[in-house]
C-alpha positions as semicolon CSV with decimal commas, in nm:
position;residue;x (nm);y (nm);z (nm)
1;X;1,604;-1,941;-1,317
2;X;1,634;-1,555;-1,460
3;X;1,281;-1,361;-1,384
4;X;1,156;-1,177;-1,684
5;X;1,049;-0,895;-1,462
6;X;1,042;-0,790;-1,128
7;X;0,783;-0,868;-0,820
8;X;0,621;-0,538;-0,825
9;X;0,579;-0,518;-1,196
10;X;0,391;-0,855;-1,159
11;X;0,173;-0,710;-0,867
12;X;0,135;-0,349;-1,063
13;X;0,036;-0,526;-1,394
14;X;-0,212;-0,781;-1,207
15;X;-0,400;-0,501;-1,020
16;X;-0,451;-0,334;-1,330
17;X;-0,662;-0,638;-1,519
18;X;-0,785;-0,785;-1,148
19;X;-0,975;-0,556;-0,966
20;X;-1,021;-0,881;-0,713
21;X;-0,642;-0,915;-0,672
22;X;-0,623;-0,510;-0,598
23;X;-0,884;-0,587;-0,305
24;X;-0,705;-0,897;-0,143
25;X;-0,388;-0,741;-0,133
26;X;-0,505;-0,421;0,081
27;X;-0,702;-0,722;0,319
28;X;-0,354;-0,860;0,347
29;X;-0,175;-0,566;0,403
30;X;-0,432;-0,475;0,684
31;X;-0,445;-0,841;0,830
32;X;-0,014;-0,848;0,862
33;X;-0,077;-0,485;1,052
34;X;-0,333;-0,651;1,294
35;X;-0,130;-0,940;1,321
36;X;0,198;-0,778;1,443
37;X;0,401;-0,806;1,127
38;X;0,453;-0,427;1,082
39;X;0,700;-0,495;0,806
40;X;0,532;-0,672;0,592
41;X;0,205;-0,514;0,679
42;X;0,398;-0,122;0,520
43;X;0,512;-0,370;0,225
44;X;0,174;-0,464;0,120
45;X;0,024;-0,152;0,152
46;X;0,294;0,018;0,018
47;X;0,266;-0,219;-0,335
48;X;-0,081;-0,166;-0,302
49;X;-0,052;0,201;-0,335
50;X;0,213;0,227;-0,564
51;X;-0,032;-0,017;-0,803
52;X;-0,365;0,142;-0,751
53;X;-0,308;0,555;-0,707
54;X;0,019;0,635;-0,642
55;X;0,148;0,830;-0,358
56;X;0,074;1,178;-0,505
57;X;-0,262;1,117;-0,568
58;X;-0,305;0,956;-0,166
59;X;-0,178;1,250;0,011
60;X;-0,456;1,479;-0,159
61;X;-0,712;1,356;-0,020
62;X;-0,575;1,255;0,338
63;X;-0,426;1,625;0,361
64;X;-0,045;1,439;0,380
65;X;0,236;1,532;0,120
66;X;0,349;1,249;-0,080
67;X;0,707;1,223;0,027
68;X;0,544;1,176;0,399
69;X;0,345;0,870;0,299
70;X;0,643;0,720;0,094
71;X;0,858;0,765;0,413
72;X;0,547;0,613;0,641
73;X;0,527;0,318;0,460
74;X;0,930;0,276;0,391
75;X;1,146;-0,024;0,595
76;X;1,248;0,242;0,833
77;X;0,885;0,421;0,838
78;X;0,729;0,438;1,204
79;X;0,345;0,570;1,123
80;X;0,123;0,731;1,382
81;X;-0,217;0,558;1,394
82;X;-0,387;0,851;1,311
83;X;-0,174;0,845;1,018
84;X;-0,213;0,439;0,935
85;X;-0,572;0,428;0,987
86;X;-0,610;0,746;0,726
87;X;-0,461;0,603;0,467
88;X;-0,621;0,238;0,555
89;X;-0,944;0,414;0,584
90;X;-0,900;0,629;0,235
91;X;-0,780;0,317;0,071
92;X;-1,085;0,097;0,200
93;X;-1,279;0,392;0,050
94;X;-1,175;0,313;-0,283
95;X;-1,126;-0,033;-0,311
């Protein structure tokens, strides 16, 4: 079965029209952190982000330049928690 377009079309597209859908996939995000699951925890987030604001628009306010945050939340991104929990705590902010 071909996909008509890819998994973070589908995600950016949704949070557009579902403000709901925008909200429960930051919760996730923040759950798979507190869980253990790193990985998938910077995935979330990182969809989450790229849906909602963007990375340039981020690092304004949380005094970090963009290409930081896009490295942060990469596969091979290893965030301080000061760093996390600014970008959780921004993002909570505006949810």
């Amino acid at each position: 079965m071909t996909l008509t377009r890819s998994f973070k079309e589908m995600v950016q597209a949704r949070v557009a029209v579902d403000p709901a859908f925008a909200t429960a996939l930051l919760r996730e995000g923040i759950n798979a952190l507190l869980s253990g699951d790193v990985e998938t925890g910077k995935a979330i987030l990182r969809d989450h982000i790229k849906a909602t604001m963007g990375f340039e628009k981020l690092g304004e306010p949380i005094g970090t330049p963009p290409k930081s945050l896009i490295r942060m939340f990469g596969q091979g991104g290893n965030p301080q928690a000061r760093n996390l929990f600014g970008v959780i705590s921004h993002l909570q902010e505006q949810a």
